[in-house]
C-alpha positions as CSV (number, residue, x, y, z in Angstrom):
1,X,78.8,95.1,91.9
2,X,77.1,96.2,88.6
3,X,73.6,95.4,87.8
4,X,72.7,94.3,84.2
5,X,69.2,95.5,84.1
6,X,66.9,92.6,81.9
7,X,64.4,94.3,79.5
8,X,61.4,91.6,79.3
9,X,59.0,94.4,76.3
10,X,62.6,94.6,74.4
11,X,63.6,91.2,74.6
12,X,60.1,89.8,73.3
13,X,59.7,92.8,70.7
14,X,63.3,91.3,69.2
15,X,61.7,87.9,69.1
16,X,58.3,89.1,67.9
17,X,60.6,90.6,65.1
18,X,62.7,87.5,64.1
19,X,59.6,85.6,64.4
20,X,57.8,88.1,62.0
21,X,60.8,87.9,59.7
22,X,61.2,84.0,59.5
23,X,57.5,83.8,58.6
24,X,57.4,86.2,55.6
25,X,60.5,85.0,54.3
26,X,61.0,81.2,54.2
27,X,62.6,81.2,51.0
28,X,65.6,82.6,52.0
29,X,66.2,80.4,55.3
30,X,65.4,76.9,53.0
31,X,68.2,74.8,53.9
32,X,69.8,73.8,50.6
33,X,68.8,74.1,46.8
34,X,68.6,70.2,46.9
35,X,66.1,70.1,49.4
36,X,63.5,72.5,47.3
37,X,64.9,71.5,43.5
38,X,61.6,71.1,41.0
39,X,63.4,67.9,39.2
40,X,61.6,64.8,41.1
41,X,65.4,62.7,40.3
42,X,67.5,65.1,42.6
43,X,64.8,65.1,44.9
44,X,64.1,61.4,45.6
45,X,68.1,61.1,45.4
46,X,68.0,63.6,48.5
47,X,65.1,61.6,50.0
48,X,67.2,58.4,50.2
49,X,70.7,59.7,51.5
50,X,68.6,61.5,54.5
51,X,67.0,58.3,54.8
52,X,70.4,55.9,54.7
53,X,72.3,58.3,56.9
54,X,69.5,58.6,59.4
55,X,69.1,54.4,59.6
56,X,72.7,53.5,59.1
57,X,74.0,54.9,63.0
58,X,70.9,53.2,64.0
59,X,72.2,50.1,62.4
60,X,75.3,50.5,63.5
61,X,73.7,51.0,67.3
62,X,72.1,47.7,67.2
63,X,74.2,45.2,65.7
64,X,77.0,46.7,68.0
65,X,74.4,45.9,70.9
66,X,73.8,42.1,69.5
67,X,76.9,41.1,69.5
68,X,77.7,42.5,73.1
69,X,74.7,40.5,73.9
70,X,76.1,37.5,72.2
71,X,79.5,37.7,73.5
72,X,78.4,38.3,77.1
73,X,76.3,34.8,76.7
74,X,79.1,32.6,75.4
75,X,81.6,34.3,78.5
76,X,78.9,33.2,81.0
77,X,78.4,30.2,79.4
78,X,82.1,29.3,79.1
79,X,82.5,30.4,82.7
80,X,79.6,27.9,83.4
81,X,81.9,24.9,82.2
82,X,79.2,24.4,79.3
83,X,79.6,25.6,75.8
84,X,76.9,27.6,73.7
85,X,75.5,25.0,71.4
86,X,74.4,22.9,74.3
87,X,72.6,25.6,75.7
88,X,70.4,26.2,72.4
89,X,69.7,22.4,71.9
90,X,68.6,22.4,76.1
91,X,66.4,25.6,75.3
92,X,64.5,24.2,72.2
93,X,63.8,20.8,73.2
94,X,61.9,22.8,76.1
């Protein structure tokens, strides 16, 4: 069986390098000309699309997780023999 022998000093020099590189360059790794554009309008419009498509799975998470919630309540509740609206009136009157 061969060996592969791991270099530790040449395997942190390489990263010392990249490291070294990604500091005095940043320019060149921006993301996107949108990101980094000088007019405020493209900018703002960037904002909010990063904004609606980081909230709108979220949304999607939680109303999918509400109406599981709902629907589990009326099937108990229908398996009880009573229907929903009875429950809510019994629960406020409390």
């Amino acid at each position: 069986m061969r060996y592969v022998r791991f270099d530790l000093a040449r395997w942190l020099g390489a990263l010392g390098a990249a490291g070294l590189l990604i500091a005095l360059l940043p320019d060149v790794a921006a993301a996107c000309p949108v990101c980094f554009d000088a007019r405020d309008e493209n900018r703002q419009a960037f904002i909010a699309t990063t904004a609606f498509m980081s909230l709108l799975p979220l949304g999607m998470v939680a109303g999918a997780g509400l109406w599981i919630r709902k629907r589990s309540r009326a099937l108990d509740e229908q398996a009880e023999g009573r229907p929903a609206a009875e429950r809510d009136i019994e629960e406020h009157e409390v």
